[in-house]
C-alpha positions as CSV (number, residue, x, y, z in Angstrom):
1,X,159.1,63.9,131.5
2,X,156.5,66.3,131.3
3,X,153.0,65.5,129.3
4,X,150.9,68.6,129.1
5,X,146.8,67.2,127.9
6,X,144.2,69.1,126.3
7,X,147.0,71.5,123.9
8,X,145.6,73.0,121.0
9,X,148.2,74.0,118.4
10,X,148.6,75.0,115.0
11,X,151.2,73.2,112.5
12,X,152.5,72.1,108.9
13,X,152.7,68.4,108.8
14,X,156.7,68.1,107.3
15,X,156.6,64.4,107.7
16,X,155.9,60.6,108.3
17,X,156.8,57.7,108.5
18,X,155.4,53.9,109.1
19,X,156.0,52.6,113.1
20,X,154.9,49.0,113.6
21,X,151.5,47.5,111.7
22,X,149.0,50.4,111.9
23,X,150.9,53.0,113.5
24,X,152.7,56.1,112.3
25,X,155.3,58.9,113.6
26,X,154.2,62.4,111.8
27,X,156.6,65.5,112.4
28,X,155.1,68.3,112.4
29,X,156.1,72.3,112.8
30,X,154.2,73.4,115.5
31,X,153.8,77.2,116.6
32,X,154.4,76.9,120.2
33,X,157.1,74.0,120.5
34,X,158.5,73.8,117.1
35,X,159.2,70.5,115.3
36,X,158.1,67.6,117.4
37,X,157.0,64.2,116.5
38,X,153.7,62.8,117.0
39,X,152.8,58.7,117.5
40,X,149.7,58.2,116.0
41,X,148.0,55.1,116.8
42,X,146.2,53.3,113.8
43,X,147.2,55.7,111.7
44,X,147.0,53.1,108.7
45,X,143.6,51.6,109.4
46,X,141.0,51.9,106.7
47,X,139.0,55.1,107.5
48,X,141.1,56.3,110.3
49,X,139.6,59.8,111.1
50,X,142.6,61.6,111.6
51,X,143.8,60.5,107.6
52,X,143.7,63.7,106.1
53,X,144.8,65.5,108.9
54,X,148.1,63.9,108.4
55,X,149.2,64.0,105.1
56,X,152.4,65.7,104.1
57,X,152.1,69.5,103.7
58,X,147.8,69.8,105.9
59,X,148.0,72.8,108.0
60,X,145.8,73.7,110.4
61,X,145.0,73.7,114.1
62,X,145.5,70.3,116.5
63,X,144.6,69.3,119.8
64,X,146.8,66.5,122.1
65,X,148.9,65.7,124.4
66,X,152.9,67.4,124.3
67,X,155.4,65.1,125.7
68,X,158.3,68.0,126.7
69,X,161.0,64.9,125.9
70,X,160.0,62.0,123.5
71,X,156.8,61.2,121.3
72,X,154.0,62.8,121.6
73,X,149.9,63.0,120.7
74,X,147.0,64.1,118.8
75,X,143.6,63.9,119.7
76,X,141.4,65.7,117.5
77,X,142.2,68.1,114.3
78,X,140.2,71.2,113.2
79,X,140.1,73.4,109.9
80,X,143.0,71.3,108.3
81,X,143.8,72.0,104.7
82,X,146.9,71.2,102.1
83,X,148.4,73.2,100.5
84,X,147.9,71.8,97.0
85,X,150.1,73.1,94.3
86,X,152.6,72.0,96.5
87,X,151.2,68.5,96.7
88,X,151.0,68.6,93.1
89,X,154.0,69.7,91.9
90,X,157.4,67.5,92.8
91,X,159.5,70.5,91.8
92,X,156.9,72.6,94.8
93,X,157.3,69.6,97.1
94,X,160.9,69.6,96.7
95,X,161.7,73.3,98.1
96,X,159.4,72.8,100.0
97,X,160.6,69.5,101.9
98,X,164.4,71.0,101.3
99,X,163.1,74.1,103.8
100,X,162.0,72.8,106.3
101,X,164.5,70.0,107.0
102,X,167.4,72.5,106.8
103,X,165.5,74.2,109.4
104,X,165.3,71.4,111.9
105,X,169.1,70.6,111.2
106,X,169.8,74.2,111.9
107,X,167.2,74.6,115.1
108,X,167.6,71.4,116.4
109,X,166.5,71.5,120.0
110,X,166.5,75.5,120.7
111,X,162.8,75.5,120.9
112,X,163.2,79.1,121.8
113,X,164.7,79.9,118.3
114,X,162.1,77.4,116.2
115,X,159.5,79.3,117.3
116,X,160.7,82.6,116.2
117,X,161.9,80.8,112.5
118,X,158.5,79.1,112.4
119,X,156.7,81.8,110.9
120,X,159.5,82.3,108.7
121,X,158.7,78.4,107.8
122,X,155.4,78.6,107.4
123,X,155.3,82.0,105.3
124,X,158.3,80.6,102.7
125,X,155.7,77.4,102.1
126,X,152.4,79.3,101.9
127,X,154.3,82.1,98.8
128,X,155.7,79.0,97.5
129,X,152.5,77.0,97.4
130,X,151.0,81.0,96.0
131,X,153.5,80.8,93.1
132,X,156.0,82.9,94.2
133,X,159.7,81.8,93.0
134,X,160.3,78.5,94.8
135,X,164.4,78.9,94.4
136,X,164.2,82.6,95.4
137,X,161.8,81.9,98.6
138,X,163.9,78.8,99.2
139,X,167.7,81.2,98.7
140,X,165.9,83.9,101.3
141,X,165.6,81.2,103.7
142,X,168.8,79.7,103.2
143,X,171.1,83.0,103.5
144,X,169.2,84.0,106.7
145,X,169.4,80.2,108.1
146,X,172.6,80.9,108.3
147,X,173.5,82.4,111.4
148,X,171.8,80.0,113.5
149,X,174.6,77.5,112.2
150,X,176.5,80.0,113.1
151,X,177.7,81.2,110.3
152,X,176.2,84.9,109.4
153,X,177.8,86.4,106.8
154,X,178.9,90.0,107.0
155,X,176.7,91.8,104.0
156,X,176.2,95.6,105.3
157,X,179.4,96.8,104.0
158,X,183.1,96.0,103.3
159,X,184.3,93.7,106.3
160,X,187.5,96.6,106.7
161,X,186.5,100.0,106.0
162,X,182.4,99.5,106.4
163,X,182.4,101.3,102.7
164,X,178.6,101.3,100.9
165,X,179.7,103.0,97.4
166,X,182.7,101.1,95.9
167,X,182.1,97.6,94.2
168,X,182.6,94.5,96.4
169,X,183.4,91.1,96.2
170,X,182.7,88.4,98.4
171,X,185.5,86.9,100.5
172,X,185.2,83.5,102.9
173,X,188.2,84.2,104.3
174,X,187.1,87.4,106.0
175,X,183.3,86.1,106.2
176,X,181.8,89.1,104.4
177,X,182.1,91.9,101.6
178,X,185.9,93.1,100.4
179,X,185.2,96.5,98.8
180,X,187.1,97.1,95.7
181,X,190.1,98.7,98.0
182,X,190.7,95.7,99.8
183,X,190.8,92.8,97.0
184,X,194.1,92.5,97.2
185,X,193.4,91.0,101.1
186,X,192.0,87.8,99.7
187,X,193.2,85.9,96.8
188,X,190.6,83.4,96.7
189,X,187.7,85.9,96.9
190,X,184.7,84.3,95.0
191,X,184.9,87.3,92.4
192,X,180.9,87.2,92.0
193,X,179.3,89.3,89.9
194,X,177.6,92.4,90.6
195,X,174.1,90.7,90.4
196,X,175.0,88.0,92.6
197,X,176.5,90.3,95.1
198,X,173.0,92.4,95.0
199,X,170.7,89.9,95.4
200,X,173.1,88.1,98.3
201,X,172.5,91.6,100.0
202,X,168.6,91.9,99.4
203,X,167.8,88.5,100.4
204,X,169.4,88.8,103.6
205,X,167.8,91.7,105.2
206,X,164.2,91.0,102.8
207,X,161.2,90.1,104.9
208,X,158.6,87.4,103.6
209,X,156.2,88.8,105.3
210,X,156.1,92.3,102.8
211,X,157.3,90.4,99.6
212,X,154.9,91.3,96.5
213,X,156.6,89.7,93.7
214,X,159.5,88.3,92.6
215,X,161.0,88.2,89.0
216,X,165.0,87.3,88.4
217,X,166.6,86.1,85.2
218,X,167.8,82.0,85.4
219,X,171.1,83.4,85.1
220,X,171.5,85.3,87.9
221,X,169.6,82.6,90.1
222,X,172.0,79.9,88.8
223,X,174.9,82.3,90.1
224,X,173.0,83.1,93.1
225,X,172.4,79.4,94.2
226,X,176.3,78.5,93.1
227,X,177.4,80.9,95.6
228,X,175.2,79.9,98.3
229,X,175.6,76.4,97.3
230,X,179.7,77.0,98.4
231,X,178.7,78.9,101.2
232,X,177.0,75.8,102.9
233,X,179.2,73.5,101.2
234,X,182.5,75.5,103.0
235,X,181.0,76.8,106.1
236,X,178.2,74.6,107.2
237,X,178.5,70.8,105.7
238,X,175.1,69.9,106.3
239,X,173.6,67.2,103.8
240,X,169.6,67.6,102.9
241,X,168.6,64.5,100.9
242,X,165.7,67.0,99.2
243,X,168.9,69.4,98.2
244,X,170.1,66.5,95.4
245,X,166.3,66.1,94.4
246,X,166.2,69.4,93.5
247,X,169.5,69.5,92.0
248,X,168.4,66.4,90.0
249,X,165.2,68.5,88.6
250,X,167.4,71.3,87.7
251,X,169.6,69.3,85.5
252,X,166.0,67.8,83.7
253,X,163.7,70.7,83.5
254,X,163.8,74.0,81.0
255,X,162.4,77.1,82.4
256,X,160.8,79.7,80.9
257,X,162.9,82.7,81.4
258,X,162.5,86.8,81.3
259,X,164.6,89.5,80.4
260,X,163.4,91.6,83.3
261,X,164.7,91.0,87.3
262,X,162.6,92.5,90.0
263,X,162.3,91.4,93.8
264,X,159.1,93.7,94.9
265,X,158.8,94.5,98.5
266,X,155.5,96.7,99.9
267,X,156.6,99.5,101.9
């Protein structure tokens, strides 16, 4: 077991939970280890100086010890902050939440991969805290999660004859696009809908990093989720408690809704 002292790191608290009287276990995302849990002791003393450092969804920069295998511990936090809509908003926290605990199912302990999929993390909460499209920002990360479960869908062009033009359909079978040629291949193809099929292709490839706005019609995200929603649901069969929050919210909530779709990118 290696403890390294003195580490200064930056983070998104995902995370915590009571351990014993006064103590507490906080995950949090880091940027040079990935997830890893932190024992804080007295965490749930009256005017414990580390309190707001803690919360769900602070980010900022932490000092402590790094245990390379088990628990381990913060000294000292500096120019923490929330990020507050999301705090405020159960339908934010949601997403949110649902992100980054299907990212530590799918990263578990390759370290080397979190850290590369942490900016990724951190960029999907601060535009979703900004007001960008919580279900979109959430979708993006969702279809590019996908190959570390090791499931990457084939998206570039028809899975047999790497045709761009004709119209395609999405097939399980074959783990990709079916241009309009090679329906006939798969019976059960999930005959999606232009739209969907559009939008499965954009989000793949689309880096959060240049997004600039986003702006799709309920309709098209309700077919876009469905598929993706199968996707995992065939291919993966991971369970996210957060997933059947949000699905819950869905089923309660109207939304506002425009007639124009747009997914802006800078160049």
């Amino acid at each position: 077991m290696l403890l390294q002292q003195g580490v200064e790191f930056n983070g998104i608290v995902v995370s915590r939970r009571n351990y014993r009287e006064r103590d507490m276990l906080v995950e949090i995302l880091t940027d040079r280890y990935g997830f890893k849990t932190f024992f804080i002791r007295g965490a749930k003393k009256r005017g414990f100086r580390l309190a707001a450092a803690i919360l769900p969804f602070s980010h900022g920069s932490y000092v402590g010890s790094i245990n390379d295998d088990g628990l381990s511990f913060i000294d000292t936090a500096r120019e923490v902050r929330q990020y507050q809509n999301i705090c405020q908003d159960i339908e934010l926290n949601a997403y949110a939440s649902y992100i980054l605990s299907l990212g530590k199912i799918a990263l578990k302990e390759d370290v080397a991969n979190a850290l590369l999929w942490c900016v990724k993390f951190q960029k999907a909460v601060e535009l979703i805290d900004e007001g960008f499209d919580a279900q979109i920002i959430t979708n993006i990360i969702e279809i590019q999660l996908l190959e570390c479960f090791g499931v990457k869908p084939y998206l570039e062009s028809c899975v047999i004859c790497q045709n761009t033009k004709l119209a395609f359909d999405f097939s399980e079978n074959y783990g990709g696009l079916l241009c309009q040629k090679h329906w006939y291949l798969d019976k059960n193809r999930l005959r999606l809908d232009p739209r969907t099929i559009y939008y499965l292709r954009l989000l793949s490839v689309v880096d959060l990093e240049r997004l600039s706005s986003i702006n799709v019609k309920k309709e098209t995200k309700d077919r876009l989720q469905a598929t993706i929603d199968r996707i995992y649901q065939d291919q993966v069969g991971v369970y996210v408690k957060a997933k059947d929050f949000i699905r819950q919210l869905k089923d309660i909530s109207h939304f506002l809704v425009s007639d124009n779709e747009r997914i802006d990118v800078d160049k």
